[in-house]
C-alpha positions in Angstrom: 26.8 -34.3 -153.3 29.1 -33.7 -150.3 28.2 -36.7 -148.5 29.4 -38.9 -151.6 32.2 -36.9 -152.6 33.2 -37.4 -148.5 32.5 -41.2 -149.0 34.3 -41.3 -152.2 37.6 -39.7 -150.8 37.7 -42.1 -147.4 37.4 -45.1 -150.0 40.0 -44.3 -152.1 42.4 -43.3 -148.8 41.4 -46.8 -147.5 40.0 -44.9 -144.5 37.0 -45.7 -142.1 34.0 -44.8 -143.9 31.0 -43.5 -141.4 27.9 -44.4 -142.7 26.8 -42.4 -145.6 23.3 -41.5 -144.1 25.2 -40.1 -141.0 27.1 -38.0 -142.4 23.9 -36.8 -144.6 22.4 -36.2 -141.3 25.3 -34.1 -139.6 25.0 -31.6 -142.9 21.4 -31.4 -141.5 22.3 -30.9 -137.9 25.0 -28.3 -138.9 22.6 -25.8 -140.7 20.3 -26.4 -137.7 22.9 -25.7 -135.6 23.8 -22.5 -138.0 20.2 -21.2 -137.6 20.6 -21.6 -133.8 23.0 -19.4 -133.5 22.2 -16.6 -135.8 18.9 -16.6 -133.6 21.1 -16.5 -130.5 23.6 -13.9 -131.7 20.9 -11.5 -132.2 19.4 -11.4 -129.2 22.7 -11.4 -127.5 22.8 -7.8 -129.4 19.6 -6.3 -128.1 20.0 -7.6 -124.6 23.2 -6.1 -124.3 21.3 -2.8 -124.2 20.8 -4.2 -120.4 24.3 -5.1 -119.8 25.5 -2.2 -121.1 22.9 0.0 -118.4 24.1 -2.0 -115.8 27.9 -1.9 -116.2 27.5 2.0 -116.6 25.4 3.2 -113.7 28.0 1.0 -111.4 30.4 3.1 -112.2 32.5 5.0 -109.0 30.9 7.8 -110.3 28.4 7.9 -113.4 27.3 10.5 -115.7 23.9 11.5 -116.3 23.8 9.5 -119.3 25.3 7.0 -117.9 22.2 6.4 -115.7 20.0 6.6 -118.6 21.4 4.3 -120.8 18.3 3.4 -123.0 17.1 -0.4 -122.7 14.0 -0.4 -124.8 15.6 -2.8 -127.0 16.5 -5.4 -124.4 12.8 -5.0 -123.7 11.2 -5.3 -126.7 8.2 -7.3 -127.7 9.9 -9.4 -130.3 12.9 -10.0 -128.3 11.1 -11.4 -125.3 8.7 -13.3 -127.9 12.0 -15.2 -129.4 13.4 -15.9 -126.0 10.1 -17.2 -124.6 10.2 -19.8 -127.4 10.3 -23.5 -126.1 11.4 -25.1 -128.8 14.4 -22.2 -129.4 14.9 -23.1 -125.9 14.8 -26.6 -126.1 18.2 -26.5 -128.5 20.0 -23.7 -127.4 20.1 -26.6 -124.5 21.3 -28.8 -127.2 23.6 -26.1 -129.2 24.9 -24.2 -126.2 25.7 -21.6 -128.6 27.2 -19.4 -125.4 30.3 -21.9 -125.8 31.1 -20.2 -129.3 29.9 -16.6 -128.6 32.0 -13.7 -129.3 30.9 -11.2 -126.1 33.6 -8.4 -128.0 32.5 -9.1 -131.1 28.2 -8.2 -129.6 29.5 -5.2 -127.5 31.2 -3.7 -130.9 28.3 -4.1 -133.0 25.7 -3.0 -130.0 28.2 0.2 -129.3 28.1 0.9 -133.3 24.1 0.4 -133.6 23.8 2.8 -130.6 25.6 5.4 -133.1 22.7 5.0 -135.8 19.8 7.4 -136.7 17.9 4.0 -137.1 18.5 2.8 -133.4 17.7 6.6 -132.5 14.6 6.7 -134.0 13.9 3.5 -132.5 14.5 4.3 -128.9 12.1 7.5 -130.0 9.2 5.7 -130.0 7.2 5.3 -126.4 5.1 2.7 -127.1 6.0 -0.4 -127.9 5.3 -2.0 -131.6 6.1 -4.6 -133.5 6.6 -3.2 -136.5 9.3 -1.1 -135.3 10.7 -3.9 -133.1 11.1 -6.2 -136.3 12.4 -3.2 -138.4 15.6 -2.8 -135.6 16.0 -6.4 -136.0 16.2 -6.5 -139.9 18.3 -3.3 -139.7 20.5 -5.2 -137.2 20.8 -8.8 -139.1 21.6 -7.1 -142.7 23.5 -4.2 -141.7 25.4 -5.2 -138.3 25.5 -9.1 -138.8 25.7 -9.6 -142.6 27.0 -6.6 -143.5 30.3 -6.9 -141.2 33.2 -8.2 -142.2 34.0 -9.1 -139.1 30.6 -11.0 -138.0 31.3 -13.3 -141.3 34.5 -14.1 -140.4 33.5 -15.0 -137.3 30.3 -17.2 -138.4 32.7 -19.0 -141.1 35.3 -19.9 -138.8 32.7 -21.4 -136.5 30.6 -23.3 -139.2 32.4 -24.3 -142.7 29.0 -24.8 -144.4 28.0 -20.9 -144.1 29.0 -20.6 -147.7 26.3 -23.2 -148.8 23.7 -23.0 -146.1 24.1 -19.4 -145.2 21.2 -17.7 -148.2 18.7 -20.2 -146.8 19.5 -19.7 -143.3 19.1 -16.3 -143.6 16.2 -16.8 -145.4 14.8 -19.0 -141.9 16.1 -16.2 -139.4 14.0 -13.4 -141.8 11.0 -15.4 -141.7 11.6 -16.1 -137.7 11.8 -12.2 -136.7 8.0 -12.5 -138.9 6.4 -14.9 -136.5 8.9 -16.1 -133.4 8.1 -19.4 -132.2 7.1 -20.6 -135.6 10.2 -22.8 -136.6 10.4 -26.3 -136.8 14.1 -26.7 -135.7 13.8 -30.6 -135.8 12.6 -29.8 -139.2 15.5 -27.7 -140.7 15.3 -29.8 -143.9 12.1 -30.6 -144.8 10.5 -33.9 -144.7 9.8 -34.1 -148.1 13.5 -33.1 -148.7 15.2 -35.0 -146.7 13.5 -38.2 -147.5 14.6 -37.0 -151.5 18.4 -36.6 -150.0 18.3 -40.0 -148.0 17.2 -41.7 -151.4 19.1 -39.9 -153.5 22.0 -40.9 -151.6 21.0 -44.5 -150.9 20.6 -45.0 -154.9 23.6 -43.7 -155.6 25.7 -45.4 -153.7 23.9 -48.8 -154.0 22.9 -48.5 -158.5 27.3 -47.4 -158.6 28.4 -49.5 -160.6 25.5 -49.7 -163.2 25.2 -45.8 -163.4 29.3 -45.9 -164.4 27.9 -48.2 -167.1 26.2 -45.4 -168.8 29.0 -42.6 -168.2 32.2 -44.6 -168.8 31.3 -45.2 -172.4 30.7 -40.8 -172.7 34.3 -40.5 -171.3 36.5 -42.0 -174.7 37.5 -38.8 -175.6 38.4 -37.7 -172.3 41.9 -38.3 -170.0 40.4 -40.3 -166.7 42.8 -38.8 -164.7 42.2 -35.4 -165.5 37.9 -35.9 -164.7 37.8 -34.2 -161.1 36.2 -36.8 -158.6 33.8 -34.6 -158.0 32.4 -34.5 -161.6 31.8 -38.3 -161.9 30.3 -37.6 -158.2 27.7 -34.9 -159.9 27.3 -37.3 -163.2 26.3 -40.5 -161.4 23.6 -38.3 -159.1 22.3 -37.1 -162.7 22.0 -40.2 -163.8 20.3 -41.5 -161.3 17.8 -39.0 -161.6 17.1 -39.4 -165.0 16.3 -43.5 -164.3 15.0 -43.2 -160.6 13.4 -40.2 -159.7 10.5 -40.2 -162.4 8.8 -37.2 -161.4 11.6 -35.1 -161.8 12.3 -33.4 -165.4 15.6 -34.4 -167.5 15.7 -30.8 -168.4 15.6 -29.9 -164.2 18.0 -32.6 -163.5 20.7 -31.3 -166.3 20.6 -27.7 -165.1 20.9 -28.2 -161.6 23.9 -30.5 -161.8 25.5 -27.9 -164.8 25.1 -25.3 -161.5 26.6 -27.5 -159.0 29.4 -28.3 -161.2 30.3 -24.6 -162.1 29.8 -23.9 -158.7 31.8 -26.4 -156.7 34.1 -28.5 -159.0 36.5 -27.1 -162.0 36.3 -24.3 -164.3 35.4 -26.3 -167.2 33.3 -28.7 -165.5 29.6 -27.2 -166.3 30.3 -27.6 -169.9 31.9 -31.1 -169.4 29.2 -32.1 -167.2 26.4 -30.8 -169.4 28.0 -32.8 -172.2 28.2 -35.9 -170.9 24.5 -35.7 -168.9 22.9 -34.6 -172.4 24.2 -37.2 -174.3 22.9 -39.7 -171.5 19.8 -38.5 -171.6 19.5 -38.5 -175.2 20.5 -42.2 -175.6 18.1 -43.4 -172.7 15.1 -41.6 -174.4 16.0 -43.1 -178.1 16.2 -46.6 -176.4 12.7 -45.8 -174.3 14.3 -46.1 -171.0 13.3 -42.9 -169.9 10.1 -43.7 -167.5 9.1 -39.5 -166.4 5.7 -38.7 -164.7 4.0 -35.7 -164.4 4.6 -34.2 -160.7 1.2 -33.0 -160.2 -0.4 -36.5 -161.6 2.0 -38.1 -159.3 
């Protein structure tokens, strides 16, 4: 949707148009690179623990405490698990998320952890274990990195699609701190998914002018000028479904694009959108033009 609505804006500015499939894949490469650096700005967290022993004890003349700053958590399993990674290695080389790291922003959240009862327990425990190792993690990602105002404001200044990516991002980085070294970073966006978004887009763009030939009759009773871009963007992706993509459902295809609509576009766009895909839909099955299979005999 963003790639067309892009493409559909540089058309009507008369601008240089990148190719579509590009720009597609530069989505892909920005929650890739989002994931990066969540992974990266963690572990910048717990192996400050280190930095922070190390600027203490050279002090002219340190405290007790301050030559026993704890550092379990720079030395924890998990953490040395993630950074051992070759393929996390392999794009941090790529990402260089170090560029875009905020080094006051990590010693805030690392001073405020250290405050904790959780981090206290933590530190607590003499042997090492897992399970506590990925429970300081969690505690640190929902309470210290999503929960901060300021951490947000400083992930959406650095990536504008953290408002769309940023649930299944998260999502990745839980399921990460589960089994380090088990993402596919090449593979962000699933295979399966991304071949769907590369045709999706591909039809749309090249089937324009015949999907308009099904919407434009729907629009009499409404002012052109007042239908946001972005609507007729969301209606000719429905459309397409509903002729192309046989194994999806009409009933699928409607509700998703209503949620889009609401979502993204103008307050009453859902219900405009939901009229005008319905009605669609209704005419292509009372003509026999609607062609849907069964996913699972697919």
């Amino acid at each position: 949707m963003q790639t067309l609505y892009a493409c559909s804006t540089e058309t009507e500015q008369n601008s240089k148009v990148p190719s579509p499939s590009k720009i597609l894949d530069q989505h892909f490469n920005q929650t890739r690179s989002l994931f990066v650096y969540l992974i990266y700005f963690i572990t910048q967290i717990a192996r400050y623990a280190e930095k922070d022993a190390h600027k203490r004890a050279s002090k002219y003349i340190p405290s007790a405490h301050d030559l026993n700053v704890n550092t379990k958590l720079a030395g924890s399993g998990l953490l040395w698990q993630i950074l051992e990674d070759k393929q996390l290695e392999e794009q941090l080389k790529k990402d260089k998320p170090e560029n875009m790291i905020d080094e006051e922003l990590v010693k805030k959240i690392y001073n405020q952890l250290t405050k904790t009862s959780e981090y206290h327990h933590y530190i607590s425990i003499n042997q090492q274990s897992k399970q506590e190792d990925r429970k300081i993690f969690e505690f640190i990602l929902n309470d210290y990195m999503l929960g901060n105002e300021d951490f947000i404001s400083h992930i959406e200044e650095l990536f504008s699609n953290w408002s769309d990516d940023g649930e299944m991002v998260v999502q990745l980085l839980q399921a990460y701190l589960h089994k380090p070294g088990s993402a596919k970073f090449q593979e962000i966006v699933s295979t399966d998914k991304a071949r769907f978004a590369q045709q999706l887009l591909a039809t749309v763009l090249d089937k324009n002018d015949y999907l308009l030939e099904f919407i434009t009759p729907k629009l009499k009773n409404w002012d052109p000028e007042r239908i946001a871009l972005l609507d007729m963007v969301i209606m000719k992706m429905g459309v397409a479904e509903f002729l192309y993509f046989e194994t999806i459902p009409p009933k699928v295809t409607i509700n998703e694009y209503i949620d889009l609509a609401k979502e993204y576009s103008t307050a009453q766009s859902g219900h405009f959108v939901n009229g005008i895909l319905d009605n669609i839909h209704k005419e292509l099955v009372q003509e026999g033009r609607l062609k849907k299979t069964d996913y699972k005999k697919a």
